[in-house]
Every structure is written in structure tokens, then in C-alpha cells.
C-alpha positions in Angstrom: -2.2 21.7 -5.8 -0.6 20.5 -8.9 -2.1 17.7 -11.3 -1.3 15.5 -13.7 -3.5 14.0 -16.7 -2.0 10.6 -16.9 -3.8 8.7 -19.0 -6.9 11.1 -19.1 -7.0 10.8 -15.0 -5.8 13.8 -13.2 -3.7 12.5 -10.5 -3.0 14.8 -7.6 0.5 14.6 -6.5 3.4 16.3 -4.1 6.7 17.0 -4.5 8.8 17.4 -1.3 12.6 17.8 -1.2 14.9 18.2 -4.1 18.0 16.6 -3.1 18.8 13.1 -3.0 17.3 9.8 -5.0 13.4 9.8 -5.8 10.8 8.2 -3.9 7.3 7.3 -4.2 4.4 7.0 -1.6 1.8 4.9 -2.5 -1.0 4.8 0.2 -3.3 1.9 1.0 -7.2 2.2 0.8 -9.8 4.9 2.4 -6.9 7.2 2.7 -5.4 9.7 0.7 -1.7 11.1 0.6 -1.8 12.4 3.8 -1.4 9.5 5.3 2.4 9.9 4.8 2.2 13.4 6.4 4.0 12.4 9.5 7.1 10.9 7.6 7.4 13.3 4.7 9.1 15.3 6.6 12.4 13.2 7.2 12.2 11.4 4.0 12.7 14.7 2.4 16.0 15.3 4.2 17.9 13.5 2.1 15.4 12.1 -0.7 13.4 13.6 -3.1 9.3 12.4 -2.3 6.4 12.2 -4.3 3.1 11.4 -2.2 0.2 11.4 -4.5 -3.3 10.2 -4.6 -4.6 7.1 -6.1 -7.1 7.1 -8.2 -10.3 8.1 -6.8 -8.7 9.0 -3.4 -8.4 12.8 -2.2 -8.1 15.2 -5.2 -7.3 12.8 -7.9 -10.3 11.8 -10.0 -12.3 8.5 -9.6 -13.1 6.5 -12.6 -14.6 3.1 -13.0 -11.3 0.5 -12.9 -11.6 -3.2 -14.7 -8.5 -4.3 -12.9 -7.5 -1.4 -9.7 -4.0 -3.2 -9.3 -2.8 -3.1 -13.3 -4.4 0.8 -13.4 -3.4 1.7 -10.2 0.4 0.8 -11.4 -0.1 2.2 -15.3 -1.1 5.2 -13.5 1.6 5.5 -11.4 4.0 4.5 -13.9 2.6 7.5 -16.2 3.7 9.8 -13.2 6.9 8.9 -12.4 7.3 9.3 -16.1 5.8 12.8 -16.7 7.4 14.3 -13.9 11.0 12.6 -15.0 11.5 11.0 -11.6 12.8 7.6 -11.8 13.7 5.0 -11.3 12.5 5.5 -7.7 12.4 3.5 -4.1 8.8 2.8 -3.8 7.4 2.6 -0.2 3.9 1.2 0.1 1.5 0.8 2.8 -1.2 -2.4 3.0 -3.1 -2.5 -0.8 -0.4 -0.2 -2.0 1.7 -3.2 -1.8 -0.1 -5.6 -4.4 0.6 -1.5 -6.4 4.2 -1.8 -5.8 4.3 -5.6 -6.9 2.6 -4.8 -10.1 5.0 -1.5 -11.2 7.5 -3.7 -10.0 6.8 -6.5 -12.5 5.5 -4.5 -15.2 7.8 -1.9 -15.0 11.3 -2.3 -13.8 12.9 0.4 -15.0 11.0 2.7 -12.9 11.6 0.4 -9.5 15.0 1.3 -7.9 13.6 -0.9 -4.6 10.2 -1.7 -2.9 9.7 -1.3 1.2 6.1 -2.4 1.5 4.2 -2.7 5.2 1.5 -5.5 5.8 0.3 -5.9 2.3 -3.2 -7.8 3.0 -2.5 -10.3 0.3 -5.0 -13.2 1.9 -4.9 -15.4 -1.2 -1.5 -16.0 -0.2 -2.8 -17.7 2.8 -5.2 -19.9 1.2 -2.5 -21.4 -1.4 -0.9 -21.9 1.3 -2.0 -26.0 2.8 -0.6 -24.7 6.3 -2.9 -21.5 6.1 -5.7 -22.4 3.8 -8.5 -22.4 6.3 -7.5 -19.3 7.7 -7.5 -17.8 3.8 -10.5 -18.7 2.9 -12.3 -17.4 6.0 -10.6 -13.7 5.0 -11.6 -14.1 1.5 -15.0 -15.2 2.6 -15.1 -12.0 5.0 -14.2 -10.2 2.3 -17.0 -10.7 0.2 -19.0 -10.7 3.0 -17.7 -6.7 3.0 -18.4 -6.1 -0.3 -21.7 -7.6 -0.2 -22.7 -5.0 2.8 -21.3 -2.0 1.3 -23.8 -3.0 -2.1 -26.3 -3.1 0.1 -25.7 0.2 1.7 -24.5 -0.8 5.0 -21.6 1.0 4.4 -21.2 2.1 8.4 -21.5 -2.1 9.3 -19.0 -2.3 6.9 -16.3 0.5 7.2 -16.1 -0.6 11.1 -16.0 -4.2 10.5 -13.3 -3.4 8.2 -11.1 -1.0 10.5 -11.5 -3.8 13.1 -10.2 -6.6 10.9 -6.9 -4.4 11.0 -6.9 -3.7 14.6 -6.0 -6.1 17.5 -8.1 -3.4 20.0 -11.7 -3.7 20.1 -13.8 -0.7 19.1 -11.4 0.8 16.6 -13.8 1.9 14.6 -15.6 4.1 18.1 -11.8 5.5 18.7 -11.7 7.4 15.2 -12.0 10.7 14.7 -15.3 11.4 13.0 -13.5 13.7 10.4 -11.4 10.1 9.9 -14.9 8.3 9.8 -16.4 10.7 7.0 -13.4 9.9 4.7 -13.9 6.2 5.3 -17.1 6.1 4.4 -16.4 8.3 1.7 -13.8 5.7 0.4 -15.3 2.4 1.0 -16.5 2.1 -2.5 -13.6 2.2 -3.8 -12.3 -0.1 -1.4 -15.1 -3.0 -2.4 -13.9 -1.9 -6.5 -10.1 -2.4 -5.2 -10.8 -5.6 -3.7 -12.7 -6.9 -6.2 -10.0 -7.7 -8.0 -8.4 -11.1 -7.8 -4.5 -9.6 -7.9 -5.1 -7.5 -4.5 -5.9 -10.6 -2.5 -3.2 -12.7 -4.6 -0.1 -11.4 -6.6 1.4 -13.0 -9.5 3.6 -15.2 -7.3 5.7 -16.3 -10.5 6.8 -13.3 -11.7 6.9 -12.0 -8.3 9.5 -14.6 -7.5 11.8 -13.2 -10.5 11.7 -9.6 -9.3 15.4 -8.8 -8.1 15.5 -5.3 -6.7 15.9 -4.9 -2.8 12.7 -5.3 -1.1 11.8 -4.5 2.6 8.8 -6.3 4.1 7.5 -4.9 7.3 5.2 -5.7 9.8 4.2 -4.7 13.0 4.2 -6.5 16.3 1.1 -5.8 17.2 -1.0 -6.3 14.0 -3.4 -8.8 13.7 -1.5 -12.6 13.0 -2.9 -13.1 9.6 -1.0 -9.8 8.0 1.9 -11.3 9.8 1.8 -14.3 8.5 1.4 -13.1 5.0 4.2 -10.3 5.1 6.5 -13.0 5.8 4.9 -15.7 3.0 5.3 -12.6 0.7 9.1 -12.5 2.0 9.4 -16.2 1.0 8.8 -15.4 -2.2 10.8 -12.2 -3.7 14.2 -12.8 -3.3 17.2 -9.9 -2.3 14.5 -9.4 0.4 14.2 -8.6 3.8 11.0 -9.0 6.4 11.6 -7.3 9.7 8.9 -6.5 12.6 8.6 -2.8 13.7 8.3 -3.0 17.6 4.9 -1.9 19.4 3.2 -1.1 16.3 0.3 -2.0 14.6 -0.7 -1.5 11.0 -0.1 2.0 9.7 3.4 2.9 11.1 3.3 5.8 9.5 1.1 7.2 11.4 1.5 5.7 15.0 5.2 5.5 15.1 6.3 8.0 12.3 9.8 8.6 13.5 10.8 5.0 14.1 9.3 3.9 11.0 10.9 6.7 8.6 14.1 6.2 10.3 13.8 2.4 9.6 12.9 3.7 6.0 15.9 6.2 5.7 18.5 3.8 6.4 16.9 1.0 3.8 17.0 3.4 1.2 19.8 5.2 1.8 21.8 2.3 2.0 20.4 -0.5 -0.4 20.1 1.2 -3.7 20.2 -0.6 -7.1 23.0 1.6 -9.1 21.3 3.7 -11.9 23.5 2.6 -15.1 
């Protein structure tokens, strides 16, 4: 499986397709590039992919982060640039997003557009007067989390935490347990991830200046408060676009693959920023 040492962290990274404008996967938390598996496939058609792992996540090596979000991104940014592929659509899934935002901002040269899905920004929600209650609940849960997982309650926490995303009881009971070991393998990093103050809240200013084509998604049957947010988010970048995907939760790509790459195919096929 090829690797890249960006930045002294071997990144693990695929390359599917060779035709067509490049485009990044970046995957949310406890998962790994795989999670795009179902969707690869048509992307690839006409697109050149890159799914890789985030630091820490499946084969890419974990390191202590200061600030996930602003490494997370340099990383990424080190990629695109080693392997010579960009500027590239980036398509991000749920913490991936606050990712996305930050190459975005950071780096604009490498960002030909941004399609992100139910980024759990929850700061959002508590700046928000119509919504503040509601936010600070979420960030009060999520401390509540990462207090658990420091404790070593790490099963009390990973199904507490696949239940906040789910609208079904018992999500966590409905897993696979190979799904369940990786979790549990992962929550760590998701307590580091979420630690930091830019995965619960972007930097709304500069997000607001950001002017490449962005699709917001979210599904119709995710929980309200990543609804809510996707389209407080879409408020906020302009040359955007929020639309709901139809009987689908929270990770598309896996529960409706083919309805959620077509949707994805047709964005970026169609609403590219000219490369000058």
C-alpha cells in the first residue's frame, strides 16, 4: 500500500482512476479510508480519487496533534502536493468537514470546491441565540465523552457516541463487532480531535470569505441538531449550496452509496472553479 512521509507522518493513501479532475476523500472520525469504499467506484469513472487515511486512522501513523484540524489540513495539503494532484474537489464526511474548511482557508490553491456531509460543528449552535441551549448541551456532552474515554470507559463511550449520530435506538448493538473493535480502537483519537476548539467551531470570518463552490449535505433522517448546523454552516460560505439526501442518515456513503455518489458526480462534474 503506498505511503507518504509528509511532514515526517507516513500517510497512507489510494489512488483510483486516472482520468478526469482530482479529488480528495477525507473521512470523519473512528473510521479509516474505507469508508468511501462503496463510492470509489463511480467517482473514479470520470475523476481521478485519492482516499487516504488521517493521521492516526488505518495505516497512517498516529502522533500526538496540538491542534488535529490545522495538522489534519497541513497534512493533507503536503499530499496533494507530493503526489502533484491539485487543485482538487474535496469531499468530506462529518469532522472531515471542519478538515476541508481549514485547507480551504489555509490553502486555496489546492481547493477547486468543497462537498461536505453533516459536519458536527456544535459551536455553531451555541453562537447561535436561537440554538444556544441546544449547543451548549452538545458541547457539554462532549466533554462528558471525553471525560469517560480518560477514564477508560471507552465501551460507555464509543456507544453513547454512535447513538448521538443515529435517530434508531441501539445503534451501537446493530454494529458489526469487527465495526465495534475499530471504534474502540479510534476513540482516542476521537477525544484528541475533539478537543480542539476549531472541530466544534470553524473560523466563521474567514469561512465567510471562502469563494469556491461548496455543497452542504445532510440527511433526512439524521438527528435535528446536524441539520440544523449543515444549514447554519450554509448561511455562512457563500457560492454554496445545502441540499437534504432523502431517507438517509449520517454516513451516505455507506447507506445510500449510489444516490449519494451520483449526487456527488453531477456537483463536481458540473461546478468546477476553472484551473488558470
Amino acid at each position: 500500500m503506498p505511503k507518504r512521509a509528509i511532514g515526517g507522518i507516513d500517510l497512507h493513501y489510494e489512488v483510483h482512476g486516472s482520468a478526469g479532475d482530482p479529488v480528495v476523500l477525507i473521512h470523519g472520525s473512528l473510521v479509516d479510508l474505507h469508508t468511501w469504499d462503496p463510492v470509489v467506484p463511480a467517482l473514479a469513472q470520470g475523476l481521478e480519487v485519492v482516499a487516504y487515511d488521517r493521521r492516526g486512522h488505518g495505516e497512517s501513523v498516529a502522533t500526538p496533534r496540538l491542534h488535529p484540524v490545522r495538522d489534519d489540513a497541513a497534512d493533507l495539503a503536503g499530499l496533494l502536493e507530493a503526489l502533484n494532484l491539485y487543485p482538487a474537489h474535496v469531499v468530506a464526511h462529518s469532522y472531515g468537514g471542519a478538515v476541508a474548511l481549514r485547507l480551504a482557508i489555509e490553502w486555496p490553491e489546492m481547493v477547486r470546491s468543497l462537498a461536505v456531509h453533516e459536519p458536527p460543528l456544535v459551536g455553531l449552535l451555541a453562537a447561535d441565540p436561537a440554538t444556544a441551549l441546544e449547543g451548549a448541551q452538545l458541547l457539554a456532552g462532549t466533554r462528558l465523552l471525553q471525560q469517560l474515554i480518560r477514564t477508560g470507559e471507552r465501551v460507555a463511550a464509543a456507544e453513547e457516541l454512535v447513538g448521538t449520530f443515529s435517530t434508531e435506538p441501539g445503534a451501537w448493538g446493530r454494529l458489526p463487532p469487527t465495526v465495534q473493535q475499530t471504534f474502540l480502537r479510534t476513540v482516542d483519537q476521537w477525544a484528541e480531535e475533539f478537543a480542539d476548539p476549531e472541530a466544534l467551531l470553524p473560523d466563521v470570518g474567514a469561512c465567510g470569505e471562502l469563494m469556491v463552490p461548496a455543497l452542504l449535505t445532510y440527511g433526512s433522517e439524521s438527528p435535528g441538531f446536524l441539520r440544523r448546523i449543515t444549514r447554519s454552516l450554509g448561511g455562512i460560505l457563500h457560492n454554496c449550496q445545502v441540499l437534504e439526501i432523502p431517507d438517509c442518515g449520517h454516513v451516505p456513503q455507506l447507506t445510500r452509496p449510489h444516490q449519494y455518489a451520483g449526487l456527488l458526480v453531477n456537483f463536481l462534474l458540473e461546478r468546477n472553479v476553472p484551473v488558470s
